[in-house]
C-alpha positions, 0 to 999 in steps of 0.5 A: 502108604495110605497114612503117608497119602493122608499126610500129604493132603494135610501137608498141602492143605498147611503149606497152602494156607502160610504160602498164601500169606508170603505176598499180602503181609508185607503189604498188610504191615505197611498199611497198619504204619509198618517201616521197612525195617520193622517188617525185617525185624517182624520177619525175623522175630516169626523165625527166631521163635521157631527156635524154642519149638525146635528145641522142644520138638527134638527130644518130644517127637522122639519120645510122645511120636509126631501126631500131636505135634502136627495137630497142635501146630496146624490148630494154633497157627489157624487161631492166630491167623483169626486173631491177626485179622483184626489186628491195627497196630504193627506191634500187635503184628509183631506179638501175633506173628512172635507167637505164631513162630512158635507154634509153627515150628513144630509142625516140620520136625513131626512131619518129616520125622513122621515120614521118615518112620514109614520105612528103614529104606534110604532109597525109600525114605528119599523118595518120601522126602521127595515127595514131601518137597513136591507136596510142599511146591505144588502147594506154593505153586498157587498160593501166593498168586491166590492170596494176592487175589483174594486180598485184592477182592475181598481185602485184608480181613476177610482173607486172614479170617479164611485162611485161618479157619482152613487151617483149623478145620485141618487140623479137626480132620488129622486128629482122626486120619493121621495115625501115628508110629511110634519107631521106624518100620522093619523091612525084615520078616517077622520070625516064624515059630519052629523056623531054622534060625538064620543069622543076617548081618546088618548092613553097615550104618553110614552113621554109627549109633552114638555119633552126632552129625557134625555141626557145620554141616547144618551151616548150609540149611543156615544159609539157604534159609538165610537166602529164602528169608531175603527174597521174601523180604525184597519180594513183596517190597516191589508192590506199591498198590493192591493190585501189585500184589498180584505180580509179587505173587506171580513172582513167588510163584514161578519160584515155585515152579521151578522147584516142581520142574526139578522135583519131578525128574525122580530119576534126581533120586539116584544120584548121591544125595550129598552131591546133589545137596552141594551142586543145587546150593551152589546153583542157588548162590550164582544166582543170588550172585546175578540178581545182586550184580542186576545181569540183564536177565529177566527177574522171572527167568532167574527166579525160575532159576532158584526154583530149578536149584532149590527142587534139587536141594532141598529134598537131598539135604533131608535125605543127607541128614537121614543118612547121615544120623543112621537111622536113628533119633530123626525127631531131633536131627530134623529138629536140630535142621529146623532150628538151622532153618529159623536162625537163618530165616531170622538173620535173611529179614533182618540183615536186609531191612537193616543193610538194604541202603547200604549193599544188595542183601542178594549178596549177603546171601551169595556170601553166606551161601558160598561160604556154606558150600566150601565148608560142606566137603570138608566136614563131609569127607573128614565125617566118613573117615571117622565113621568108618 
């Protein structure tokens, strides 16, 4: 517990510092000469250099554990954030952000393969994905609403140059108070000399050893990163000053506590994690749907919406695929979710620099989404029939 404690603090700190960045680089490329197109494509670029990360952290967390991964991740991300404060042309940018992607992207897998290790439990490894979602908001609660102030107060520069030296001092400490586990944890006794041998039928697996969890499965992770990368891509485009970026952040924000209403009510961990994944994206997607169509509600209520959707989500969708990979390689079934996760943050960006003239790019996602969403109870059903 006291590892897992130790990893949350971390996780903070981490999730704190890139969160901060969503409402000031947007803003910061258009003042190195960045159009809006280029900034999609900047987006994309940091997301789609996840993909080799993910690729390599599938099999390398397996096999080397999830330490050393996160203490990479954590150190190289902070020597690029130092380096990005000096920046003066957007392809400058544009390298720095491509490499960053790659660094980054070994930071989730590791993460919550490490959590995933700390007990063989479902109902205890949901509750630890849980808590690595609440981490993960809270964190975002603050963070953009901070990182706007601190560029209205002390600029560009100076912002960038602290963010990245948090992350590295970071990642000095998890070298010495993250501890490492090399296979998941057994809740069964240890064997005791001279005992009466007892034989323990093992529960049944919902995913047998030997099977891979379906590909389309990982089309709605696709979708929901497609969605997110949309919204921070149109987000900070309403900021026209310096002093806007404070209400972007704002707006960022309230995504945020929408997200730590739902991932509070822990009694959400009961019910099935697989209705619970269907339900919140599709909450998600009638109101991407209202944004696009400009309903008369306020902008902050429906964000607030998102969040309130995404807080349910976001921690079921982890708990599916745990359940689904049977307890076994949880280095590449979450490598494989964040390499879904970097295509769709990749096709978000740069699908709405390129079409936003044309259609809303809120719509893309409601399409994308819902499209996900009709495919997911299919495969899920047709999956269990062949497990069993």
């Amino acid at each position: 517990m006291r590892n897992a404690i130790w990893l949350y603090l971390f996780l903070f700190i981490a999730f704190f510092d890139l969160h901060a960045q969503y409402p000031i680089l947007t803003p910061f490329a258009i003042s190195i000469g960045a159009a809006p197109s280029f900034i999609g494509l900047m987006m994309g670029m940091y997301s789609i250099t996840h993909l080799p990360g993910n690729v390599i952290a599938g099999v390398a967390v397996d096999r080397l554990g999830s330490k050393g991964f996160i203490i990479f991740s954590l150190l190289g991300a902070g020597i690029i954030l130092l380096l990005q404060a000096y920046v003066t042309d957007p392809w400058q940018l544009l390298l720095l952000r491509s490499i960053s992607g790659f660094v980054i992207a070994f930071l989730s897998p590791a993460c919550m393969a490490l959590l995933a290790k700390m007990s063989n439990d479902l109902k205890q490894q949901g509750k630890l994905m849980a808590g690595h979602g609440l981490v993960h908001t809270i964190a975002s609660v603050a963070s953009p609403a901070a990182g706007a102030y601190l560029v209205a107060k002390i600029g560009f520069t100076t912002t960038f140059t602290f963010l990245g030296w948090l992350l590295v001092v970071t990642s000095l400490l998890a070298i010495f108070f993250i501890k490492d586990i090399k296979a998941p944890l057994s809740s069964s006794p240890a064997p005791i000399a001279d005992a009466v041998p007892v034989v323990i039928k093992p529960k049944p697996k919902l995913q047998p050893e030997g099977t891979g969890i379906p590909w389309l499965i990982y089309l709605l992770p696709v979708g929901l990163s497609c969605a997110q990368g949309i919204l921070s891509f149109e987000i900070p485009l309403l900021a026209k000053t310096t002093e806007a970026m404070m209400t972007t952040g704002l707006l960022f924000s309230i995504v945020s506590l929408g997200a730590l209403v739902t991932l509070s009510l822990m009694f959400l961990n009961n019910l099935p994690a697989f209705q619970r994944t269907l339900w919140g994206a599709f909450s998600i997607a009638i109101v991407y749907f209202l944004i696009a169509s400009e309903v008369a509600i306020p902008l902050t209520v429906l964000l607030f919406m998102v969040g309130l959707a995404k807080g349910v989500t976001l921690p079921a969708l982890s708990t599916m695929l745990i359940e689904l990979s049977g307890g076994v390689k949880y280095g590449r079934t979450f490598s494989i979710l964040s390499i879904a996760t970097s295509i769709g943050a990749f096709i978000g960006p740069v699908a709405a620099g390129a079409l936003r003239n044309y259609v809303s790019p809120y719509y893309i996602a409601f399409l994308l989404l819902m499209t996900a969403i009709t495919i997911l109870p299919i495969i899920y059903s047709k999956h269990l029939r062949t497990a069993y």
